[in-house]
C-alpha positions in Angstrom: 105.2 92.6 132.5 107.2 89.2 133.3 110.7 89.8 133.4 111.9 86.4 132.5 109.9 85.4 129.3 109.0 81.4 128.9 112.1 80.5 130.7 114.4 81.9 127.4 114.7 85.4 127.7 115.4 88.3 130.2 113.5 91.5 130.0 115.1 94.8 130.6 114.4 98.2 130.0 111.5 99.1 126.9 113.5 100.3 123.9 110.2 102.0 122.0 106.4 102.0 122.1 104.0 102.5 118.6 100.3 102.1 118.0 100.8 98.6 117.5 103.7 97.0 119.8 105.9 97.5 122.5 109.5 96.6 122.1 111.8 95.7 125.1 115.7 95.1 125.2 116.3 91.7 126.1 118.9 88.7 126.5 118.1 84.9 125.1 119.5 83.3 128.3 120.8 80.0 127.0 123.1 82.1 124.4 123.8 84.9 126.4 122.7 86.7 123.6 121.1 90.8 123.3 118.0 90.9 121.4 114.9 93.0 121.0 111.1 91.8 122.0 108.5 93.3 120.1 104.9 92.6 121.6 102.1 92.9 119.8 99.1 95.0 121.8 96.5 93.1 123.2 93.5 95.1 121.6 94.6 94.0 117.9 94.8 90.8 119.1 91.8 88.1 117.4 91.7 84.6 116.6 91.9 85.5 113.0 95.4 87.7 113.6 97.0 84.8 116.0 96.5 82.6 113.0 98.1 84.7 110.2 100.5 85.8 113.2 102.2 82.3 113.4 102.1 81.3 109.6 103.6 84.5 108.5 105.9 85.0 111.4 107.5 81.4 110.4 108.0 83.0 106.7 109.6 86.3 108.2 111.8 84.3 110.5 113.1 82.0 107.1 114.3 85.5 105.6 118.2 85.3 105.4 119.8 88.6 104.2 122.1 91.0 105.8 119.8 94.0 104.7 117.3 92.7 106.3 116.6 92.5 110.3 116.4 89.1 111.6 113.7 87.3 113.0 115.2 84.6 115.4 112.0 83.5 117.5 108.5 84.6 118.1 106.0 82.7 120.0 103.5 83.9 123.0 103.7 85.3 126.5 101.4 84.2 129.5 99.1 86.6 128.6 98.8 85.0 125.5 100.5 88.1 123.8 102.3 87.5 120.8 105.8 88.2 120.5 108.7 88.2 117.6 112.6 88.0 119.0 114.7 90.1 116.5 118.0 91.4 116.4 118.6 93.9 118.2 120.5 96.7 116.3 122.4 100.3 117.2 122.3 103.1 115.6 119.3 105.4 114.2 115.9 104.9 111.5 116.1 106.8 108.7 113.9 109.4 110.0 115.8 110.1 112.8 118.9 110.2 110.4 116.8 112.5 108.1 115.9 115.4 110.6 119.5 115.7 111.2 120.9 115.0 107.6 119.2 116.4 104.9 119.5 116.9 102.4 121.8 114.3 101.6 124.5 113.4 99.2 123.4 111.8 96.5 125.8 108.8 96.9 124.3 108.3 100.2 121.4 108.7 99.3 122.1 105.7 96.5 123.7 104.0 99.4 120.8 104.0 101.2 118.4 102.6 98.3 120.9 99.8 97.4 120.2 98.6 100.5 116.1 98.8 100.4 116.3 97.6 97.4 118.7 94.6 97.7 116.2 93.6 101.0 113.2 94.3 98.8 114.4 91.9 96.2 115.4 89.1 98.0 111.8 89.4 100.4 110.0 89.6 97.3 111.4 86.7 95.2 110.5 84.8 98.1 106.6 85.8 98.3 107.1 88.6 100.9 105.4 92.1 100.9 106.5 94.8 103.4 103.3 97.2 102.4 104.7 100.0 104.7 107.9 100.9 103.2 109.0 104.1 105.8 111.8 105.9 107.5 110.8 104.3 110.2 111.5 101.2 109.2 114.9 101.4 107.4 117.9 101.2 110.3 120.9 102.3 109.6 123.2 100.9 112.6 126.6 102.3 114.1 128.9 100.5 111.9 126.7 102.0 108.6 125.1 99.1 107.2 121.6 99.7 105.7 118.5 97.7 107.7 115.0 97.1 106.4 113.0 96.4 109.2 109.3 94.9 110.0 108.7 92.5 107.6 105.3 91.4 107.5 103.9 92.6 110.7 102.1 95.5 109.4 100.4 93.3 106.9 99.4 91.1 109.9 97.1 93.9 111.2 94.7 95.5 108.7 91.9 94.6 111.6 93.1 98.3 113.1 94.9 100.0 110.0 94.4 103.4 108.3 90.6 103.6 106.6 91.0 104.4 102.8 88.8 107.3 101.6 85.7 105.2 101.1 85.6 104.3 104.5 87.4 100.4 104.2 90.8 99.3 105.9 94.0 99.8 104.1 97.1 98.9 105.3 100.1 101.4 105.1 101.7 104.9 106.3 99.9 107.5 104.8 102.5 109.8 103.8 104.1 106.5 101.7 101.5 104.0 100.5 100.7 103.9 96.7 97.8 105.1 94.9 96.1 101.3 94.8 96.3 101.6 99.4 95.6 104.6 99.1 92.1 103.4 96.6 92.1 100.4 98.5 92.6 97.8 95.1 94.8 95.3 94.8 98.2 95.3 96.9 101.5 93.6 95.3 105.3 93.8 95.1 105.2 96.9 93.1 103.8 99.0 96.1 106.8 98.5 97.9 108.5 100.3 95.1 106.3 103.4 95.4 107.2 103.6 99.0 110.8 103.7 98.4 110.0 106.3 95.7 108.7 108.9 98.0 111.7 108.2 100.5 113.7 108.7 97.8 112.3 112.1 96.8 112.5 112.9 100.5 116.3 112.3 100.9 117.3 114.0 97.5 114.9 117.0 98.7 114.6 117.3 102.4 110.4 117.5 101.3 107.3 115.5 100.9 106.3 114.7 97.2 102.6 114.9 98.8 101.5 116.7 101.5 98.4 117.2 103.2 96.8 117.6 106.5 94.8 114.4 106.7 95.0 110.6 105.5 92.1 111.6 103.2 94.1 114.8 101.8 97.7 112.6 100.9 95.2 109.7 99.5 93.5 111.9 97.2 96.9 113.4 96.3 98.6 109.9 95.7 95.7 109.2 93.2 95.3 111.9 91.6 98.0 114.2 91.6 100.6 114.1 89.0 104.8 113.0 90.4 106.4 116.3 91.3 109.5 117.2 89.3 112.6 116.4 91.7 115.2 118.0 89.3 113.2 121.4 90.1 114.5 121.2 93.7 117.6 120.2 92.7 118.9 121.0 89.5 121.9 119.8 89.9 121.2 116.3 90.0 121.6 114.5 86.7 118.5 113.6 84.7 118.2 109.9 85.5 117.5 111.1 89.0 114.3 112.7 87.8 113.7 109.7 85.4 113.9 107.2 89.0 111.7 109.0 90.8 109.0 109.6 88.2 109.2 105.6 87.6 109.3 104.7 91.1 106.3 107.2 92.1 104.0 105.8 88.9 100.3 106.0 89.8 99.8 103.1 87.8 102.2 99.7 88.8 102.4 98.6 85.4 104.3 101.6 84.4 107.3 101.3 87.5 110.0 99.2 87.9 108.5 95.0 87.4 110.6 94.9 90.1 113.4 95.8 93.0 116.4 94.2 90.7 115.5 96.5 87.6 115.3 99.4 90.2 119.0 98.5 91.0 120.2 98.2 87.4 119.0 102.2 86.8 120.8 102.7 90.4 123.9 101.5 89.4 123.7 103.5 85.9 123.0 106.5 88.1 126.0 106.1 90.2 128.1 105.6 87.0 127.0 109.1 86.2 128.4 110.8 88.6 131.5 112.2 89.3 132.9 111.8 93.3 136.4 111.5 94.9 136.9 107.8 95.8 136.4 108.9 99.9 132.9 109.3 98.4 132.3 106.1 96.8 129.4 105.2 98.9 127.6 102.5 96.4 129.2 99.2 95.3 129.3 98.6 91.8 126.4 96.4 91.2 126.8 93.6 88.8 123.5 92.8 86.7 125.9 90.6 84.0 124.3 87.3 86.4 121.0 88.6 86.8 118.8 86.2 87.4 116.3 85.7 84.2 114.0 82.3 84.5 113.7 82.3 88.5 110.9 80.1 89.7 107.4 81.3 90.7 106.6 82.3 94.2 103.8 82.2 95.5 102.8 85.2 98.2 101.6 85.6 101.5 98.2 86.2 102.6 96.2 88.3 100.4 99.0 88.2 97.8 99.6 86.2 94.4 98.2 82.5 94.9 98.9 80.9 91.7 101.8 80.7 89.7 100.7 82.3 86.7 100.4 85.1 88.3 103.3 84.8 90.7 106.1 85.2 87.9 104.8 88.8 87.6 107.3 88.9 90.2 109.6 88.7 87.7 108.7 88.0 84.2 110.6 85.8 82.3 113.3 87.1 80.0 113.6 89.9 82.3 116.4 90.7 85.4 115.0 90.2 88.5 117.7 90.9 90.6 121.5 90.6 90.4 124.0 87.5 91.4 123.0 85.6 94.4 126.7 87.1 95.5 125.4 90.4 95.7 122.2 90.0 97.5 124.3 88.5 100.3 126.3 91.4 100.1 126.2 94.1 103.2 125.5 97.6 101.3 127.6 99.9 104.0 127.4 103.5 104.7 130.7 104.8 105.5 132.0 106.7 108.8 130.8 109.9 109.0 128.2 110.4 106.5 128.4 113.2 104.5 126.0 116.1 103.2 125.5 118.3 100.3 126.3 121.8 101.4 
């Protein structure tokens, strides 16, 4: 490994290692700035992913939105190894936070999926699908503010992703893609809402909604097995926390949420129903009175929506999409410490 990469950036020590990439701690030398490398392995590397690698890389890096990790740079080493400079953040994932949190408040946990949600909107009006919405990828750094991380690089890599149960690539976590990964159909916005509805369950209840001891075994249970009830863990949340989940975790898309913004308006409902001291006030008040109702069509990515018919499913006409362009600019913020349930 080069430690001075195309003249730019300084290597230092490697930050974290997955099945896919390697990611180093770095500096871009001509603005003395930190960053983080992420290299992609060499064995997933083809002429078809370099391709896809560069158009969607140059989408990623156009992504503007404080909930969201930014993309600076990405080009190749002298290996011919592609790379994508990002941000480089401090603090914890969400699972990490998870194993030493849960279960959580429920206005942190409402916190937490304003922030998703708010980067989920924004990406997807824009003709971007995560498709592995996990712990993993959500960063929540030392001054609290929620991250969604890993835009678009999963999606680069279904050469070497999870097989489906009848034996084809599907791209996704397992434990968190929907019912149509999972059966290997048609991928769009909508699945990134499923993911967020099993993190969700998983924050109000410490548990899986599915569990099972292979990817076959959660696949057949994301098909076929009906949305376990949340408000039988924990009674004491109020209803529209079981209505959320049970929306969010809808085997078929064209019964959850058309999209993140309408996902936020049942958020912000939700935290208007509860009752917390003002030291617990975790969630701005979202303001849906601007949302956004004849937005243009987008067109998606690679595999996604390619004509504009389709591509204001997004968000249908006559329909909220998302809230002001004020609020999606907005940093959603966890606040200093966070606090639990017990």
């Amino acid at each position: 490994m080069q430690t001075i990469l195309n003249d730019r950036y300084n290597l230092h020590e490697r930050l974290g290692e997955g099945g896919m990439a390697t990611v180093y701690r770095a500096t871009q030398t001509n603005l003395d700035r930190p960053v983080a490398i992420k290299f992609i392995k060499t064995e997933h590397i083809s002429a078809q992913f370099r391709t896809r690698f560069e158009r969607e890389a140059k989408a990623i890096a156009g992504l503007n939105h404080p909930n969201i990790t930014q993309v600076y740079d990405y080009d190749h080493d002298s290996d011919e190894r592609p790379y994508m400079v990002m941000e480089l953040l401090s603090g914890d994932d969400l699972g990490t936070f998870l194993t030493k949190n849960v279960p959580l408040r429920l206005g942190d946990v409402l916190t937490i999926m304003a922030g998703v949600a708010l980067a989920l909107d924004y990406a997807h009006a824009r003709g971007i699908i995560h498709r592995d919405i996990k712990p993993s990828n959500i960063f929540i750094t030392h001054d609290r503010q929620v991250k969604l991380m890993d835009f678009g690089l999963v999606r680069q890599m279904n050469d070497t992703s999870d097989l489906s149960m009848n034996g084809s690539l599907v791209i996704g976590t397992p434990r968190y893609f929907s019912p149509e990964q999972a059966g290997s159909k048609a991928v769009d916005h909508r699945s990134d809402l499923y993911g967020l509805g099993v993190i969700f369950y998983e924050m109000l209840t410490g548990t899986m909604p599915y569990t099972g001891s292979t990817p076959l075994d959660l696949a057949v249970q994301h098909l076929t097995t009906p949305v376990p009830d949340v408000l039988a863990l924990r009674p004491d949340l109020p209803a529209l926390t079981g209505i959320i989940v049970y929306k969010l975790l809808a085997k078929d898309p064209d019964d959850r949420y058309p999209n993140a913004g309408a996902l936020l308006a049942d958020l912000d409902l939700l935290e208007q129903s509860i009752k917390r001291e003002t030291s617990l006030s975790l969630l701005p008040r979202l303001d849906v009175s601007q949302a956004i109702v004849n937005p243009p069509a987008y067109t998606l990515l690679n595999g996604g929506v390619s004509d504009s018919k389709a591509a204001t499913s997004l968000h249908p006409a006559g329909q909220s999409s998302a809230l002001s362009s004020t609020l999606l600019q907005r940093k959603v913020v966890l606040p200093i410490p966070f606090w639990r349930s017990d």
